[in-house]
C-alpha positions in Angstrom: 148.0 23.4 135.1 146.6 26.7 134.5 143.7 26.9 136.2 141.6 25.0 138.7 137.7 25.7 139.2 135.7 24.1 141.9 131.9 24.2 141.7 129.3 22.5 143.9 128.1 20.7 140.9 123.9 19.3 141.3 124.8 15.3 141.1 127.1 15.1 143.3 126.9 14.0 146.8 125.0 12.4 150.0 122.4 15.4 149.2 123.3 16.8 146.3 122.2 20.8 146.0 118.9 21.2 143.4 119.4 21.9 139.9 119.5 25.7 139.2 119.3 25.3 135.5 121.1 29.3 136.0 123.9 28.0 137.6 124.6 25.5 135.3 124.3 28.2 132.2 126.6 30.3 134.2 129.3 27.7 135.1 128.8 26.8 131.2 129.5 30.3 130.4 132.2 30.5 132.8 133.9 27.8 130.9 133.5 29.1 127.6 134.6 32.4 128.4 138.0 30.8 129.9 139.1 29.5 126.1 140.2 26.0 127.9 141.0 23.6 125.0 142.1 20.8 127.5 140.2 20.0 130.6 140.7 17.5 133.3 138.0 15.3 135.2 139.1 13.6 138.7 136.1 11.7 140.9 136.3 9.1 143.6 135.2 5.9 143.1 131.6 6.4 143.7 131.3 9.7 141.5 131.1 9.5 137.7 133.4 12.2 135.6 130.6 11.2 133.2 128.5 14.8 133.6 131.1 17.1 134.1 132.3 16.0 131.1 129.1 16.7 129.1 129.4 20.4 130.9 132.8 20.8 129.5 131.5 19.8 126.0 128.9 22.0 125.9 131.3 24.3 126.8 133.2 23.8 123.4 136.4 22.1 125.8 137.5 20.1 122.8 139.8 17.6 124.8 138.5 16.1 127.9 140.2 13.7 130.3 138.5 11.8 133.0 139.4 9.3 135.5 137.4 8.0 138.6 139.4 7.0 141.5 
């Protein structure tokens, strides 16, 4: 592992925080600016990996992994 980013993402959640379409740009950019080529997605049960995965796409993560728990 060489790196580990938390983020508050919008669909997660009992109350999930509103979409700022400027956070989501800058946790995209944020991404992309890291170079990751391989990327990692762990949820519980009730949470799809789904979106995050989309994020790390758009991101240009080539290789994404995701699992829900």
């Amino acid at each position: 592992v060489d790196d580990v980013l938390v983020w508050e993402a919008p669909w997660e959640g009992v109350r999930p925080p509103a979409v700022d379409p400027a956070a989501v740009r800058a946790m995209t950019d944020r991404l992309r600016a890291g170079g990751y080529d391989t990327a990692l997605v762990l949820t519980s049960f009730h949470q799809s990996p789904l979106p995050a995965a989309l994020l790390l796409r758009l991101a240009g993560v080539g290789r994404v992994g995701a699992d829900s728990t």
